[in-house]
N, C-alpha and C positions, 0 to 999 in steps of 0.2 A: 394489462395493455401490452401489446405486441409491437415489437420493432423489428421493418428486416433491411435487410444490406444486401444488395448483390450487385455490382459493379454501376452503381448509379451513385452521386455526392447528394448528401442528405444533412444540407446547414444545420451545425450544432448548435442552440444558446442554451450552455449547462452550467451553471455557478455552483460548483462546489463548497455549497455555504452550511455546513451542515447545524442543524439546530441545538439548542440544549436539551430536544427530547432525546436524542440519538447518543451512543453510546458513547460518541462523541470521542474513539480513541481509534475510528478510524482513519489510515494513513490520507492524512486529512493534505490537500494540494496546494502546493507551489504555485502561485499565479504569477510565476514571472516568463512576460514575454521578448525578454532576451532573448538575440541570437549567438551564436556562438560556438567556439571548440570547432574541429578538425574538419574535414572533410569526407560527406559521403560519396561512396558511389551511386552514379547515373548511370539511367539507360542511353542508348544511342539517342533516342528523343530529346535527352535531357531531364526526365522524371527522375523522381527515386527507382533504387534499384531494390526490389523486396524480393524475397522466395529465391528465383530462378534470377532473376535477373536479367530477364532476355527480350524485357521490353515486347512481348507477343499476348497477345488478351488470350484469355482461357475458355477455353468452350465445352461443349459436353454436359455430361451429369454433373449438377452440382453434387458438391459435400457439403453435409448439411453440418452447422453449429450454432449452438445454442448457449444463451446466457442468461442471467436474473440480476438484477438492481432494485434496490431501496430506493424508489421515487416517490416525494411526500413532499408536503410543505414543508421549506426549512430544513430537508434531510433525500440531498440526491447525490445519488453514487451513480449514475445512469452515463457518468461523462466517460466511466473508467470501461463500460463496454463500448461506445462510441468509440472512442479509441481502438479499441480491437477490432472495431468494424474497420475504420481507416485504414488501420493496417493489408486486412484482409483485401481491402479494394485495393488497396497498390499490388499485394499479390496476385490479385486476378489481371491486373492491366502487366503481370510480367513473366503469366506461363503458369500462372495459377500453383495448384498443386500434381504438379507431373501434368499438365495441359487441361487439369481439374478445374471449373472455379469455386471457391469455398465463398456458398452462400449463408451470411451467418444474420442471426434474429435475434433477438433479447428480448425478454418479459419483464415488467416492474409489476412491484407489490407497495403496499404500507404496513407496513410492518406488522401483520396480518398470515395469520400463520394458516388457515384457509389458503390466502393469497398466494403465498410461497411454494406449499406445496402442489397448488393446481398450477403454477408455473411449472415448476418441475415435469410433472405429468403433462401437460401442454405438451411441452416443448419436447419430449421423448418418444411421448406415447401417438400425440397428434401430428406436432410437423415433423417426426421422425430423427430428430439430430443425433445426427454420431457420435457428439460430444458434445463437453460444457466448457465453454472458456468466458473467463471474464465475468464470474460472478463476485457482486461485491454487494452484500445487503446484511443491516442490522442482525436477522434472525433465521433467512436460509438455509447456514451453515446448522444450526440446531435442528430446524425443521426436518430438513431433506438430507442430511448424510445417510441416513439408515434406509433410504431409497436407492440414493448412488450403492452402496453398498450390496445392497438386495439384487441391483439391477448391473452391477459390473463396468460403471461409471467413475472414471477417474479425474476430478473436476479438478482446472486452472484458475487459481479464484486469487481476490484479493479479500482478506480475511477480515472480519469483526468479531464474529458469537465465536466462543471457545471452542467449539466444536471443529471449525475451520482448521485448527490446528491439531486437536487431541483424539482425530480419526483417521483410517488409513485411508480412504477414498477422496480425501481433499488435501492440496498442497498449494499454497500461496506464495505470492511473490512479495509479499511485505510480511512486516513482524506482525502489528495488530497491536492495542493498546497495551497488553501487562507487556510484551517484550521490550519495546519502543519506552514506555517506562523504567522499564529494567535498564536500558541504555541513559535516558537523561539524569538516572538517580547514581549510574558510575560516575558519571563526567563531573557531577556536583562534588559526590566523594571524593574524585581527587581531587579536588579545590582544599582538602584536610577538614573539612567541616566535621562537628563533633554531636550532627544531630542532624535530620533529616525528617522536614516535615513535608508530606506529600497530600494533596489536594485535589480534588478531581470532584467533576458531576453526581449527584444524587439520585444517579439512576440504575436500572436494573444490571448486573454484571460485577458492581464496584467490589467486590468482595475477593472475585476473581481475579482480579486486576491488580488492587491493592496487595495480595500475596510476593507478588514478583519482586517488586521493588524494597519491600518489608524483608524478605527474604536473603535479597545483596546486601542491603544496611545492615544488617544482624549478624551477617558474614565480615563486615568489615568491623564490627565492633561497635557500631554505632549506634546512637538510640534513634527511635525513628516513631514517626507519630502519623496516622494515619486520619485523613479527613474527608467530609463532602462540604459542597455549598449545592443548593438549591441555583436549574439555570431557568428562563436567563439570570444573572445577578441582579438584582434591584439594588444594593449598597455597595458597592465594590471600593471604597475607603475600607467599612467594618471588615470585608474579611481581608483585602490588605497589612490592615493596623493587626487584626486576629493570626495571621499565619508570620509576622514578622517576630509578636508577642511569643511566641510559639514559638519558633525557629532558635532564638537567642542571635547575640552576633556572633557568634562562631559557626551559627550554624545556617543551613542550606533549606532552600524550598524546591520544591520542583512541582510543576502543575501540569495535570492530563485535563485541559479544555479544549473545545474548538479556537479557531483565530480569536474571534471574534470576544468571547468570554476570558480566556487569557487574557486580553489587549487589555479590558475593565482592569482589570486582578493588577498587572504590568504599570499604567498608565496611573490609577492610584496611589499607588506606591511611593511613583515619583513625585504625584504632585503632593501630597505629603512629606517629603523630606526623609522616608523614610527607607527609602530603596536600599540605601549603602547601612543599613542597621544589620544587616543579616551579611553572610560572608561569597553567600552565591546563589545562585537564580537558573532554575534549569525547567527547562520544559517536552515532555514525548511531540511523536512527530507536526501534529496539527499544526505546533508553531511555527513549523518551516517553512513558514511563507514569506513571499518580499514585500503582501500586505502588510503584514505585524511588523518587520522589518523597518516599512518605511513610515509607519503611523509611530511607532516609540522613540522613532530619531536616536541621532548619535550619543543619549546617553546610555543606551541598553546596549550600544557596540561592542562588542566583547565583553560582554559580562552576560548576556542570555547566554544556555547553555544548551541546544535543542538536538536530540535524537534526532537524525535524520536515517531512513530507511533505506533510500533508493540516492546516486550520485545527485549533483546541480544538475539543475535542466541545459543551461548553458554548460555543461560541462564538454570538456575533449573527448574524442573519441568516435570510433566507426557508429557503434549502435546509437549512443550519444544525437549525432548527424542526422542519421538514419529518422531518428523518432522526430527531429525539429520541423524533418525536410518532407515526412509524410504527413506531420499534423496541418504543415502549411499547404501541400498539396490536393491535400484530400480531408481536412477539416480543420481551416483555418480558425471557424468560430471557438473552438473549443481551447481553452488556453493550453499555453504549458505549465506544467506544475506535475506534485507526486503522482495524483489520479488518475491523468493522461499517460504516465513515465508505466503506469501498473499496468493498465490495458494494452497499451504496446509491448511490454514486456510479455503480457500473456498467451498476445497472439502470435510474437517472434517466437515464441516457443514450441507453440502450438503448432507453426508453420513447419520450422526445421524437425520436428517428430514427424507429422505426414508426410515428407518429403522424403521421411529415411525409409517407410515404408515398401518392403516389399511384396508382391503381390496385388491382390482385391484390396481396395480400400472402400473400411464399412465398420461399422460399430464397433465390433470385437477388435480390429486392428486399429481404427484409432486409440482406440480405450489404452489397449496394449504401448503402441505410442507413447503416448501420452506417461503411460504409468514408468516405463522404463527408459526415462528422461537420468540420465548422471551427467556432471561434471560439464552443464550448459553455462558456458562463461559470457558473460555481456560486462560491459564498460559498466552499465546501470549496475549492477552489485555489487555488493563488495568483494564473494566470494561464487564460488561456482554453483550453480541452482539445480536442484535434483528433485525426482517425485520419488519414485522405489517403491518397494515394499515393507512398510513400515506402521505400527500401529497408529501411532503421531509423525507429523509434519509438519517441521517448522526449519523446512530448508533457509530460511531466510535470518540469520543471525550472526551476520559479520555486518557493523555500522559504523556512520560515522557518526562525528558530531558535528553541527554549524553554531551561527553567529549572527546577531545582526551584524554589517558592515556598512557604513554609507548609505542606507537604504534598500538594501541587498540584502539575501545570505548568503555567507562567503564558507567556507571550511575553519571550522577549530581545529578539527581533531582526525586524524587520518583514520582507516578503518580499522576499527577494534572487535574483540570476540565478548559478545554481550554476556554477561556472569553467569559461569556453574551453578554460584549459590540457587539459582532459581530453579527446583526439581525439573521443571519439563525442559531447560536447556540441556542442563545434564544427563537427562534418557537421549537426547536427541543428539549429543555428542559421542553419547558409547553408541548409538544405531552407527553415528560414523565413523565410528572408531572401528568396527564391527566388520561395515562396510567401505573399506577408505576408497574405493570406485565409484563411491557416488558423487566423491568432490574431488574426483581425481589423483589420488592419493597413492 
């Protein structure tokens, strides 16, 4: 299925609900439609100010961009290109790219690996796109990098399948389930817990995933116990009672589910009596949400402990604004949350690269673009965001951590550097150590 965008509004209704088939450790959204934090700039009209900022509609040749999503029952990432497309329409209503407009399209698949790569080729080979931003799908990233690769494509993605990270022709703007793991399983450790049992879906990748977190435990000295459950959960008492048994009370759980199956796992617990038997509760990014939030009530308030990726949606700040004041302008229907926070990120990037552009602008020089991105600072990160050349990428590895609050998630834990222990952090911190231009350094 093919979607395109080019300076027309095209009502979103995308729930980011993602199912227990899906890997389920993608940076799963924030549905809070909070307003909030600092003030953007405006055009003289009054619109958002995006790209140029000069409030003049773009004419001319379009520049073509291209994206792919996981759209299935129960598993759509589809919201996190809409988002870029948004973005890109306010570009176009403000001078475009140098007087360019970027007409951008997206393909979905089901997780269909046919599917995927005749996206790919589609959208290259057939509507010709310059580039790929905003791709966000279960098995893409596996499918098609040794396409991007073959063909000189240097893709802006929000990551799932391993491969999104552990190749040089893709760089994401989120961690993706082992890092984001990596992260819920510090913040529990320092809670001093003296054991760490970690729990996640019964689906394809767990093995990958499960390394990361196994990996800091082991580093910190701690024993650490690895699990699945079958999703959806049918029992969610049994494995409650099963991972607290498991845990001891000294010791920490931390769970990679969607909202949805978390909340089961969370919501047991309590009713049970048994929540406060274990010494801390931490969850990767899915749980960031002000659903989970507001469905477990004030007794989970400061005691969930959840990786978060990307800043609050309501949070301060220029880009921060910028994203609340495009999604309202230019795609109301589409919440706010991580999903939206990814795709605006992707295409704020994607914008200020063709913009720096000298010359023809056209495959090879986007590509170029795109690839030789350093030390791209936004409010939404924690640290500065870079593509480069590098075998792996995984620019995205400074986090925070949240909390439920009030019904809300608020900030625990200010941004922290997600653990060496974990091998692919630590290649990916000598790349920067290597290169300290790419974060500014």
């Amino acid at each position: 299925m093919s979607t395109r965008w080019r300076s027309v509004r095209w009502p979103v209704a995308l729930i980011a609900a993602v199912a227990g088939l899906s890997i389920l450790v993608a940076a799963c959204g924030d549905d809070d439609d909070d307003d909030g934090g600092g003030g953007g700039e405006t055009t003289a009209e009054g619109g958002p100010a995006c790209g140029l900022g000069n409030g003049e509609q773009a004419s001319g040749q379009p520049i073509l961009i291209g994206g792919i999503a996981t759209k299935q029952p129960g598993t759509d990432f589809s919201e996190i290109p809409a988002a870029s497309a948004a973005f890109f329409e306010c570009v176009n209503d403000n001078g475009g790219i140098n007087g360019r407009p970027v007409e951008y399209s997206f393909e979905t698949e089901q997780t269909d690996p046919g599917q995927a790569a005749n996206a790919a080729v589609k959208l290259a080979e057939n509507t010709g796109v310059f580039g790929f931003v905003g791709n966000t799908s279960l098995i893409e990233g596996a499918v098609n990098h040794g396409y991007y690769e073959q063909n000189d494509f240097y893709v802006l993605c929000s990551g799932i399948a391993p491969e999104a990270y552990s190749t040089p022709n893709m760089a994401c703007v989120n961690m993706g389930p082992r890092y984001s793991s990596d992260g819920a399983t510090q913040a529990v450790l320092n809670q001093d817990v003296d054991k760490i049992v970690f729990d996640q879906s019964n689906v394809p990748g767990t093995d990958y995933i499960v390394a990361g977190p196994q990996a800091v435990a082991d580093d910190a000295g701690v024993e650490f116990e690895g699990l699945t459950d079958n999703v959806p959960i049918q029992d969610a008492n049994s494995v409650a009672l099963k991972l607290v048994q498991a845990a001891g009370e000294n010791g920490g759980i931390v769970l990679n589910f969607t909202p949805p199956e978390a909340l089961k796992i969370l919501q047991a617990a309590e009713q049970q009596g048994i929540q406060n038997q274990v010494k801390a509760w931490g969850c990767s990014t899915p749980c960031n949400t002000d659903f989970l939030a507001e469905a477990l009530g004030s007794g989970w308030d400061d005691v969930l402990l959840v990786n978060a990726e990307l800043n609050l949606t309501d949070a301060e700040g220029e880009d921060s604004q910028l994203y609340r004041d495009v999604l309202a302008e230019y795609a109301p229907d589409i919440p706010l949350g991580s999903f939206s926070q990814m795709g605006f990120t992707e295409a704020l990037i994607a914008t200020e690269a063709m913009l720096g552009i000298e010359g023809e602008v056209n495959k090879k020089s986007v590509n170029d673009a795109f690839k030789n991105v350093k030390n791209f600072e936004t409010d939404i990160l924690c640290a500065p965001w870079y593509f480069g050349e590098a075998p792996i990428h995984i620019p995205n590895n400074v986090d925070r951590t949240t909390t439920p609050g009030g019904g809300v998630m608020v900030e625990k834990e200010d941004c922290f550097d997600i653990s060496e222990a974990d091998p692919d952090i630590a290649e990916v911190r000598q790349i920067e150590a290597d290169d300290p231009s790419l974060i500014g350094e």
